[in-house]
C-alpha positions in Angstrom: -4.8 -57.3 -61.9 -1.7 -58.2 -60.1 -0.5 -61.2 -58.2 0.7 -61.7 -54.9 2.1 -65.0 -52.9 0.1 -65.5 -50.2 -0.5 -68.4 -47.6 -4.1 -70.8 -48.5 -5.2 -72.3 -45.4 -7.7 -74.9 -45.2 -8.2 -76.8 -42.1 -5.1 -77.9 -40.8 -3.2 -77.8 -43.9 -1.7 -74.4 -45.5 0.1 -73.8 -48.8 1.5 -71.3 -50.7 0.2 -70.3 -53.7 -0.4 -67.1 -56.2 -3.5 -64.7 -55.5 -4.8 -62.7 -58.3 -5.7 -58.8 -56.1 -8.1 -56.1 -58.3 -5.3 -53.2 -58.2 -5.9 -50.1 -56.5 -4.0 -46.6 -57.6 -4.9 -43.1 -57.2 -6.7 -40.9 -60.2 -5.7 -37.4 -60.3 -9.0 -35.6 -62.4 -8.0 -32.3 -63.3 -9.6 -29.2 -65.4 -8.7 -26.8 -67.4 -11.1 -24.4 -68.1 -11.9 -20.5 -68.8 -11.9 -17.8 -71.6 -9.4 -18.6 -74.7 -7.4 -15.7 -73.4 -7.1 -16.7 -69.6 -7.3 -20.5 -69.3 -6.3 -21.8 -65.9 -6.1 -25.3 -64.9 -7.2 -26.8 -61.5 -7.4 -30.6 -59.5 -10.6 -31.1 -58.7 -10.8 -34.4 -57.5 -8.4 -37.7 -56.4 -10.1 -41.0 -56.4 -8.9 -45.0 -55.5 -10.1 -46.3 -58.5 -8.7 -49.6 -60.6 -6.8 -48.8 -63.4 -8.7 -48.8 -66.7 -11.7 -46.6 -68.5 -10.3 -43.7 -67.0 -11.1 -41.0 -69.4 -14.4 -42.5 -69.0 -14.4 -42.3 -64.8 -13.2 -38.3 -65.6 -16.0 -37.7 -68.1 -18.8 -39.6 -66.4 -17.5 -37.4 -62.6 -18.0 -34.4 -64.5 -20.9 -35.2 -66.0 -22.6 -36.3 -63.1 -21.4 -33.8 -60.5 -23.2 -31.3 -63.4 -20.0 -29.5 -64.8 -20.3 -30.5 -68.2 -24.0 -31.1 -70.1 -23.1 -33.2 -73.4 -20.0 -33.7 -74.9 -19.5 -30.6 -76.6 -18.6 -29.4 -73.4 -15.4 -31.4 -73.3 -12.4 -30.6 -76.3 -9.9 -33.2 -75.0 -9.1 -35.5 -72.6 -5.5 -37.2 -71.9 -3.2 -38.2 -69.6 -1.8 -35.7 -67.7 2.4 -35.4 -67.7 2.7 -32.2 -65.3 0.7 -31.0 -62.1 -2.3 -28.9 -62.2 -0.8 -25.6 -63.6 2.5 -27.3 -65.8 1.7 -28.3 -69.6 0.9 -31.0 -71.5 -0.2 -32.3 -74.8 -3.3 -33.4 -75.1 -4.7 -36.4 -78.1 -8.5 -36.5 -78.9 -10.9 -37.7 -76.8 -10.3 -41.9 -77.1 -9.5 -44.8 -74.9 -6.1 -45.2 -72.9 -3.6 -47.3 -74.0 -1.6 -47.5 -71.5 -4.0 -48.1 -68.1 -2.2 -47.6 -64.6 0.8 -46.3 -66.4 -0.4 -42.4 -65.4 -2.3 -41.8 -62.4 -3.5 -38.3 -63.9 -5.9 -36.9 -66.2 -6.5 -33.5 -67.8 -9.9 -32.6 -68.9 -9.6 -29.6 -71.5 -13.0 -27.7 -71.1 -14.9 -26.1 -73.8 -14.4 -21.9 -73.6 -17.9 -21.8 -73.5 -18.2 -24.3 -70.3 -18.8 -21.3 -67.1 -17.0 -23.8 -64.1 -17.4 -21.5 -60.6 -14.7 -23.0 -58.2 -16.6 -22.2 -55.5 -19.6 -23.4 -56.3 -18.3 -26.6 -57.6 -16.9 -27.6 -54.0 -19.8 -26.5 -52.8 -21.8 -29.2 -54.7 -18.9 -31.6 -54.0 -19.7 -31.0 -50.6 -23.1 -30.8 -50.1 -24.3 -33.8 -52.6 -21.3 -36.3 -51.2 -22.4 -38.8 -49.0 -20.5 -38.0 -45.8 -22.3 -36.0 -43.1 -24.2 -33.5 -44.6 -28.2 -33.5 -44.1 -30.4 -34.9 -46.7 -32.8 -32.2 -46.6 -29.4 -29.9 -48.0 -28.4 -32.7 -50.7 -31.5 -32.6 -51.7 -31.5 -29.0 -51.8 -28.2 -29.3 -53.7 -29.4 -31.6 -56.3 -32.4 -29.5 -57.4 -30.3 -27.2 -58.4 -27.3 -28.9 -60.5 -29.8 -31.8 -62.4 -30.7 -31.7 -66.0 -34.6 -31.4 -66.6 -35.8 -34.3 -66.2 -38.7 -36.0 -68.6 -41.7 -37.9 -67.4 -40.6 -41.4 -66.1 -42.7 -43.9 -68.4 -40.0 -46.7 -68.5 -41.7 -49.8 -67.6 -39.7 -53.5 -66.6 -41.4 -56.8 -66.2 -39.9 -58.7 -63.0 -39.4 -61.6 -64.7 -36.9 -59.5 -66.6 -35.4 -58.1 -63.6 -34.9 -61.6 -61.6 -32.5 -62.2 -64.9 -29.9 -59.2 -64.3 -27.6 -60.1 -61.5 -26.8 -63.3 -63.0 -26.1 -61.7 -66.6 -24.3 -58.7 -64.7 -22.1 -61.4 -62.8 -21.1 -63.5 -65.6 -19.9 -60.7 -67.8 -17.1 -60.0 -64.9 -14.5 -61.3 -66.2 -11.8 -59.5 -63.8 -14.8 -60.1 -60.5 -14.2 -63.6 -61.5 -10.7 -63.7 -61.1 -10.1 -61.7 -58.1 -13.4 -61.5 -56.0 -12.8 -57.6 -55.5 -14.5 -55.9 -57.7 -18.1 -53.6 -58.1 -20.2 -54.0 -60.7 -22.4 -51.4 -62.8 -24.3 -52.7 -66.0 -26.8 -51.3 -68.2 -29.6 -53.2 -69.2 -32.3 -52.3 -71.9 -36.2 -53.3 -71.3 -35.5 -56.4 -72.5 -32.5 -57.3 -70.3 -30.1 -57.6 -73.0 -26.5 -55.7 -70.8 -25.4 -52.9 -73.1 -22.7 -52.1 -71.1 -20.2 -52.6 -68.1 -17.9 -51.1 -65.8 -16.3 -52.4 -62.6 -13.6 -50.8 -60.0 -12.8 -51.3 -56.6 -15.1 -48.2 -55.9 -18.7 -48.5 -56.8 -18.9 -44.9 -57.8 -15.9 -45.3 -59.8 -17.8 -48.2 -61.8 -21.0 -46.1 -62.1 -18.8 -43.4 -63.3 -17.2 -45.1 -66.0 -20.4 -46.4 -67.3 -21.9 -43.2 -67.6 -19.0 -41.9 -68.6 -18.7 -44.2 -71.8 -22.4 -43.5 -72.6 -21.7 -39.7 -72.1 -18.7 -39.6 -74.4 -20.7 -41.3 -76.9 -23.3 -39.0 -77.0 -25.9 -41.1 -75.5 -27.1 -39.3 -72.9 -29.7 -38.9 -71.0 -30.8 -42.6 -70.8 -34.0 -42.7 -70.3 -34.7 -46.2 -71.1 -32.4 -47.8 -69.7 -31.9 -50.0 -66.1 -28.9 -49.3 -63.9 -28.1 -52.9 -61.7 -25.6 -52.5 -59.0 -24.0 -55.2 -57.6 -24.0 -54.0 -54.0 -25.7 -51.6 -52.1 -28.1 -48.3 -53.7 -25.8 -44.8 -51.4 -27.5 -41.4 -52.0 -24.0 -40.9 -54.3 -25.3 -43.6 -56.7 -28.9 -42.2 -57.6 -27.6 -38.5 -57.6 -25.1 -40.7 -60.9 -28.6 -42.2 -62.1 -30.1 -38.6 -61.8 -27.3 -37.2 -63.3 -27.4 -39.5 -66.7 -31.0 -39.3 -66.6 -31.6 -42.9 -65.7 -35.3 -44.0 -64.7 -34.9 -47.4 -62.5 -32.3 -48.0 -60.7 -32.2 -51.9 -58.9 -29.5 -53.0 -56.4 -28.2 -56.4 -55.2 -28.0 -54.6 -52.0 -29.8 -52.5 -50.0 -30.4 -48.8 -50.4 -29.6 -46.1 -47.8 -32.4 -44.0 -46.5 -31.1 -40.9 -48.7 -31.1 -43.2 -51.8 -35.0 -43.6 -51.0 -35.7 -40.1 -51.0 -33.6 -39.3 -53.9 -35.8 -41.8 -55.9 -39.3 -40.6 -54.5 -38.2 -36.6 -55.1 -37.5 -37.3 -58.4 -38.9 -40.5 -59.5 -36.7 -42.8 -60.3 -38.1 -46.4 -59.8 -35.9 -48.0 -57.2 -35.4 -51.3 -56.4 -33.0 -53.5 -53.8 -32.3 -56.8 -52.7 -32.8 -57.7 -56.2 -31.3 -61.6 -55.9 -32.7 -65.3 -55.5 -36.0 -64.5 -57.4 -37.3 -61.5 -55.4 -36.5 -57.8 -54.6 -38.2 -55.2 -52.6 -39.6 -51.8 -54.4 -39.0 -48.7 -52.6 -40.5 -46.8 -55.6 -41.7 -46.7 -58.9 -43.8 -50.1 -58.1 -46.5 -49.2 -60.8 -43.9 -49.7 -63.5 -42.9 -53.0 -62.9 -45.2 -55.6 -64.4 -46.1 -58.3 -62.4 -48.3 -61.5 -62.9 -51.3 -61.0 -61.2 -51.0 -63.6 -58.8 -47.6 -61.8 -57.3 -49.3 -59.4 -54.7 -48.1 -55.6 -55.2 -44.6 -55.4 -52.8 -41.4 -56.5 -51.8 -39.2 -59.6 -50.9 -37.1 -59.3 -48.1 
């Protein structure tokens, strides 16, 4: 966080007084990959993201844009001291000291790890968010996603009307500066495993998966993924990515999110606030009393 004097107003009275802003710096992610005898190193990606977790937001962008598999993939990551191409020294994998004092990280790739350039930004491209058509992000994320297992994870709704107030409580810097997303991870039970938050909602999603990646915990195929804004295409290509079964959003999801869930069916729901949500999929999964009639809320 940082603080900044700014001017309170409140009807015709104003004040100064101390703000407490979510910071905001860039996130250089770079690679280095290739043979033992021929390694080269490359940026592949620069980021807004808030300060903190960030070997987790490299890992989990890898590992959800379907560069690296498991952790094996991955020797070291650090901070970076030099540009793509300079050198560096590079610790074991572990969490940053330092966060926001180095605005660049170097991901060491396993030899083994085959990264095509050009078919990396070609994924980049055509799952992003930004333009392309869904029927080609589609297209691109049959081809990059792990194999995915049958989708038997089941959630009562009572359990899910629970989440966004356990997800918001456990925000300690949302709290304090009213600028932050929000990703947790929930078991069936609703008991939040983890959490993540950033100015960018990717970003948080990111890091979450990132930490679970690191730690060897992936695919998570028990687990609930609650968003504390809106479900984007982006977000369930992350959830497809880490293997993640139901997905449910404060928010509401994009079209693209939609399809993403019913082509490879994730449970989705959105508008999950004020005891009720709406299910755009999965609906036989979530265990309802039988007087609640089969549907959504909004």
């Amino acid at each position: 966080m940082s603080q900044s004097s700014i001017e309170k107003v409140a009807g015709q009275i104003s004040r100064q007084v101390f703000d407490s802003l979510a910071v905001e710096e860039p996130l250089e992610i770079q690679i280095t990959y290739g043979p033992s005898n021929s390694r080269q190193t490359t940026s592949i990606s620069v980021t807004m993201r808030t300060p903190g977790n960030d070997f987790d937001l490299a890992a989990g962008f890898l590992m959800t844009e379907g560069v690296v598999q498991n952790a094996n993939d991955i020797e070291q990551i650090a901070y970076a001291t030099h540009p793509a191409g300079g050198s560096a020294h590079f610790p074991l994998i572990g969490n940053p000291t330092k966060p926001g004092k180095h605005n660049m990280v170097r991901v060491v790739l396993a030899t083994h790890v085959s990264v095509s350039m050009a078919s990396l930004q070609r994924n980049f491209y055509t799952t992003s968010s930004c333009g392309i058509c869904g029927k080609a992000s589609l297209l691109a994320l049959r081809t990059v996603c792990p194999p995915r297992a049958t989708n038997s994870f089941r959630a009562a709704a009572q359990m899910l009307y629970g989440l966004p107030d356990r997800l918001r409580y456990s925000q300690g810097v949302f709290d304090r500066t009213g600028g932050l997303h929000g990703a947790g991870l929930f078991d069936s039970t609703g008991y939040l495993l983890a959490l993540r938050e950033d100015v960018g909602r990717h970003n948080a999603v990111d890091k979450l998966i990132g930490s679970e990646f690191i730690a060897g915990r992936t695919p998570l195929r028990e687990r609930v993924l609650l968003l504390s804004g809106r479900a984007s295409f982006e977000l369930l290509q992350k959830a497809l990515m880490g293997g993640i079964p139901m997905v449910a959003a404060v928010g509401a999801p994009s079209s693209l999110a939609v399809d993403v869930a019913k082509e490879f069916d994730i449970t989705l729901v959105g508008f999950l606030r004020d005891g009720h949500f709406n299910i755009y999929h999965g609906g036989e999964r979530i265990e309802r009393p039988t007087s609640m009639p089969a549907g959504g809320g909004e």
